[in-house]
Every structure is written in structure tokens, then in C-alpha cells.
C-alpha positions as CSV (number, residue, x, y, z in Angstrom):
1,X,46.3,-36.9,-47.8
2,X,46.5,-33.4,-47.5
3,X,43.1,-32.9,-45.6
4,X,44.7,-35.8,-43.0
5,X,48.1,-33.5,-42.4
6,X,45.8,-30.1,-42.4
7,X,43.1,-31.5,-39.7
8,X,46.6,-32.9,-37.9
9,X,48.4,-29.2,-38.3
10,X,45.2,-27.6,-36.0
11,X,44.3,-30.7,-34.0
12,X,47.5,-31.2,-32.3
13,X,48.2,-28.3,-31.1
14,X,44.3,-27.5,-29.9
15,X,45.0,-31.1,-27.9
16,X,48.1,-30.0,-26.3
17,X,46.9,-26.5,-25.9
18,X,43.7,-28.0,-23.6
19,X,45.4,-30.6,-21.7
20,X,48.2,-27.8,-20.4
21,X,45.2,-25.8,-20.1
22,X,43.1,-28.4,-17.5
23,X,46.7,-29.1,-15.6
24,X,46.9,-25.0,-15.2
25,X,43.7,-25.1,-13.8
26,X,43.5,-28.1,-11.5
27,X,46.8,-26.4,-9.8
28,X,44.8,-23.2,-9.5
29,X,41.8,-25.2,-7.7
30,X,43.7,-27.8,-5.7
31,X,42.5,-27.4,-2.4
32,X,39.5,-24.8,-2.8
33,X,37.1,-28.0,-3.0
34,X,36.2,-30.2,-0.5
35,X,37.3,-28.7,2.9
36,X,35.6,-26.2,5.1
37,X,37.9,-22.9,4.5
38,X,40.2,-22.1,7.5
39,X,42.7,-24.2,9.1
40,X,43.4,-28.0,8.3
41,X,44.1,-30.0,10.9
42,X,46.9,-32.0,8.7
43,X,49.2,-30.0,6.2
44,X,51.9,-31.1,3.8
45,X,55.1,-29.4,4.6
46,X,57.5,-31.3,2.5
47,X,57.9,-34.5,0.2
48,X,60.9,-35.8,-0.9
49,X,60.7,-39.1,-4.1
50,X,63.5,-41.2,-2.9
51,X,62.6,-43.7,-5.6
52,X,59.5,-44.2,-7.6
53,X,57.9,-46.3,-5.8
54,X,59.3,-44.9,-2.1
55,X,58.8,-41.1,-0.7
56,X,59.1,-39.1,2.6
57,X,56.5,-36.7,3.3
58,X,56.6,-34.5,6.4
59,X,53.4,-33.7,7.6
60,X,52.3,-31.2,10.3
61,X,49.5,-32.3,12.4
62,X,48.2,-30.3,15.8
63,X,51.5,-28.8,16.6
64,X,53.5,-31.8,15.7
65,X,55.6,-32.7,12.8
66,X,55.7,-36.1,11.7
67,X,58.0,-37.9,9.3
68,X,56.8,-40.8,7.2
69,X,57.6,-42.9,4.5
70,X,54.6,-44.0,2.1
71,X,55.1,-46.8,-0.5
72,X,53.0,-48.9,-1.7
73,X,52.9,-51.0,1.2
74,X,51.2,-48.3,3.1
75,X,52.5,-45.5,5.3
76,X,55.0,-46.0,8.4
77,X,56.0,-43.1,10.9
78,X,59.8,-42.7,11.4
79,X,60.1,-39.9,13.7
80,X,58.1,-37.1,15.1
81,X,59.2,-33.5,16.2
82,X,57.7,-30.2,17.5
83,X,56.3,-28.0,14.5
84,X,58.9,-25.3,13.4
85,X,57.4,-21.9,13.3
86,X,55.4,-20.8,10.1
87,X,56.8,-18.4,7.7
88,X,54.3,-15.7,6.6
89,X,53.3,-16.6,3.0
90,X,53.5,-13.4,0.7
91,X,50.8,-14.1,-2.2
92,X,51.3,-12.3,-5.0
């Protein structure tokens, strides 16, 4: 019994300490894999979970920003608009 509780005392945590580990680092890499660096031509501006199975995403694409709803019945445009002007990023 008391080998079962020790091996559980250092397990656990090393098991939570790696998965929050992987999620820090897939955050860190989204995006630097799979696209040619420079602009995209489509960019997530915003998303908004209206329910969990319903969400608005706005979506810039060539000057344009479009609003659509995605669910699991597919995606459906609800209005469009000219693209606000980008805010400098500051990365720090």
C-alpha cells in the first residue's frame, strides 16, 4: 500500500506538470507551422460562444470583415463590413 500512495504522490503531479506543459507550448507554436510567414489572406478577429454548440466569429478577409455563425451545421455569413483599421501589436 504504501509503495501505490508513494508512486501516486510523484506521478500525479509529473502528469499534470506535462500536460500544462504541452498546452503552454502548443499556444506558443500555434500558427508558426503550416503557412508561408507573412500575411494571411483570412485572419480571426474575434469569436464570441453564444452556446456550446453555436458561435460568431468575425473574420477579416481582403479588406473585408465578415460575420458568421458556425455550428455544427456548417458556417452561414450574416453580414459583411469594411475592415476597421489595425491596431499596432506591441509584443513584449
Amino acid at each position: 500500500m504504501f509503495w501505490y500512495i508513494l508512486k501516486l504522490v510523484i506521478l500525479l503531479p509529473l502528469i499534470g506538470g506535462l500536460a500544462w506543459a504541452s498546452l503552454k507550448f502548443a499556444r506558443r507554436m500555434e500558427g508558426k507551422f503550416g503557412t508561408a510567414p507573412g500575411e494571411r489572406a483570412v485572419r480571426v478577429v474575434e469569436t464570441q460562444m453564444l452556446s456550446p454548440t453555436l458561435r460568431l466569429a468575425v473574420l477579416e478577409f481582403h479588406g473585408r470583415e465578415i460575420l458568421v455563425s458556425t455550428s455544427k451545421a456548417g458556417l452561414v455569413r450574416l453580414a459583411e463590413a469594411p475592415a476597421r483599421p489595425r491596431e499596432p501589436r506591441i509584443e513584449g
